[in-house]
C-alpha positions as CSV (number, residue, x, y, z in Angstrom):
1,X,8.5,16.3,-6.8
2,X,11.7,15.7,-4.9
3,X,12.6,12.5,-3.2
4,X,9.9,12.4,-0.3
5,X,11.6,9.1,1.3
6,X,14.0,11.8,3.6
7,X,11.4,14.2,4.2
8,X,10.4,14.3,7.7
9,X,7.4,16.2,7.6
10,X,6.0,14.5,3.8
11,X,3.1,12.1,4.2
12,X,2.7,8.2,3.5
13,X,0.6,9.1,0.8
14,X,3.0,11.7,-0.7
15,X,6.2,8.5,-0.4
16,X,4.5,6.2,-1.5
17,X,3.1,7.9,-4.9
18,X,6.4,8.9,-5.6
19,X,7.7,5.7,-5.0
20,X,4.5,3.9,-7.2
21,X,5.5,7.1,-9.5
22,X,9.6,6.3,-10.2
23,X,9.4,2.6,-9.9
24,X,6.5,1.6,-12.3
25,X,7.5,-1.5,-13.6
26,X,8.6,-3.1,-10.3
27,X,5.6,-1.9,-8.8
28,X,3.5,-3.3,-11.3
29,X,5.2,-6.8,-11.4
30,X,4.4,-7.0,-7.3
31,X,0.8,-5.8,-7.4
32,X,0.1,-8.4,-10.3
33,X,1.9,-11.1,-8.4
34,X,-0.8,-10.3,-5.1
35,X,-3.6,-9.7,-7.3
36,X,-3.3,-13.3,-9.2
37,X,-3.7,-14.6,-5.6
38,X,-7.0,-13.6,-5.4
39,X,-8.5,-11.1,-3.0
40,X,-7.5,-11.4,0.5
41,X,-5.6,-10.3,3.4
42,X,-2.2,-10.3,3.0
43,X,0.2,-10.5,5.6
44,X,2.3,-7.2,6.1
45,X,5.7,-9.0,6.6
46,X,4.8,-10.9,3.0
47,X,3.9,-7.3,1.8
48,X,7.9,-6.2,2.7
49,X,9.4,-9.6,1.6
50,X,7.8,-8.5,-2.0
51,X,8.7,-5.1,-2.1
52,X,12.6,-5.6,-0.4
53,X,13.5,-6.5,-4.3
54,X,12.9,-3.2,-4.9
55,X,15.9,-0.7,-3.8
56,X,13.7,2.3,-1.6
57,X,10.9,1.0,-2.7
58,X,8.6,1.5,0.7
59,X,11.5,2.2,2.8
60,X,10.1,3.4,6.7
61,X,6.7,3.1,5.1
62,X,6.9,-0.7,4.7
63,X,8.0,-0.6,8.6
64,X,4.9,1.1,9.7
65,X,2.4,-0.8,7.1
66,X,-0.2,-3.2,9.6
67,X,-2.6,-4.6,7.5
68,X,-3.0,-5.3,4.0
69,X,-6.0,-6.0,1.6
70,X,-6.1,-7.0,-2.1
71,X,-9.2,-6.4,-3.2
72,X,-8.8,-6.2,-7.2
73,X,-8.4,-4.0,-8.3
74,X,-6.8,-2.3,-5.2
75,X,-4.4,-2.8,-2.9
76,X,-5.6,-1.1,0.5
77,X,-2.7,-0.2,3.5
78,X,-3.3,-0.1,6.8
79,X,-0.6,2.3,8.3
80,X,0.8,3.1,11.4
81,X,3.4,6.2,11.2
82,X,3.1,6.5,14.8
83,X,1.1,5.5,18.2
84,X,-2.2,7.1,17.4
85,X,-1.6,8.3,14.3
86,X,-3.2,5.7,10.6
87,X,-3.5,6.5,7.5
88,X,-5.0,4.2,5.0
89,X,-3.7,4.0,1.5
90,X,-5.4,2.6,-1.8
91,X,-3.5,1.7,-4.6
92,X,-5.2,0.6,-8.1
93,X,-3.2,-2.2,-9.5
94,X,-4.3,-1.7,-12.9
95,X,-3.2,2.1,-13.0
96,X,-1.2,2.7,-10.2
97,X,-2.8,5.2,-8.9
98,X,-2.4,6.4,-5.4
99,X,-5.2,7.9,-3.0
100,X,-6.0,9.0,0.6
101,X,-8.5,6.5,1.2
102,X,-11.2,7.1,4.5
103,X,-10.9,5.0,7.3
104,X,-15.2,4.1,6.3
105,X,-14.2,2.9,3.1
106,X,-11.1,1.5,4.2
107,X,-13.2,-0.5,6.7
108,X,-16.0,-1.0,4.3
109,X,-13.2,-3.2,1.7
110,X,-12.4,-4.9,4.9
111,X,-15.6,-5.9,5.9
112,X,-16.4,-7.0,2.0
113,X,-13.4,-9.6,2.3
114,X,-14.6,-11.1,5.4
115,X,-18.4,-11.4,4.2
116,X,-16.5,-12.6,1.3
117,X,-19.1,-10.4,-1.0
């Protein structure tokens, strides 16, 4: 896949896996550094100052991201492209894989860190 980062009509989900996808081992040092904090929200503004290390690593994306869950092994994203307009993000830390994830489970992750289950 080309460079989605430009691409004006590419989805978060198709930037950020090629992101995840051509800067593994950066990637991989972040996530572990979140996940050996333990689950919890994270603070998107800490979630930019982690990834800025990284040349294009989130680019707009990490503009638009408004929440943030670690939830080992996952890293959920809340994010805002535009008024009206979310899309929520899982990333396994372990593998790096990248998925759509639906706004029930997103919420479901959520609701399991505030029950603290």
């Amino acid at each position: 896949m080309a460079d989605p980062s430009s691409c004006a009509h590419c989805s978060i989900y198709e930037r950020l896996d090629w992101t995840v996808s051509t800067h593994r081992d950066e990637i991989l040092t972040v996530l572990s550094k979140l996940e050996s904090n333990g689950k919890g929200f994270v603070q998107p503004q800490q979630l930019v100052a982690e990834f800025e290390a990284i040349p294009e690593a989130f680019g707009e994306v990490s503009k638009n991201i408004q929440e943030a869950l670690v939830l080992s092994p996952y890293l959920a994203l809340a994010i805002r492209p535009r008024p009206g307009v979310w899309e929520h993000i899982r990333i396994n830390m372990k593998t790096l894989d990248v998925e759509e994830l639906p706004v029930a489970e997103y919420l479901m992750m959520k609701e399991e860190l505030v029950d603290g289950r």
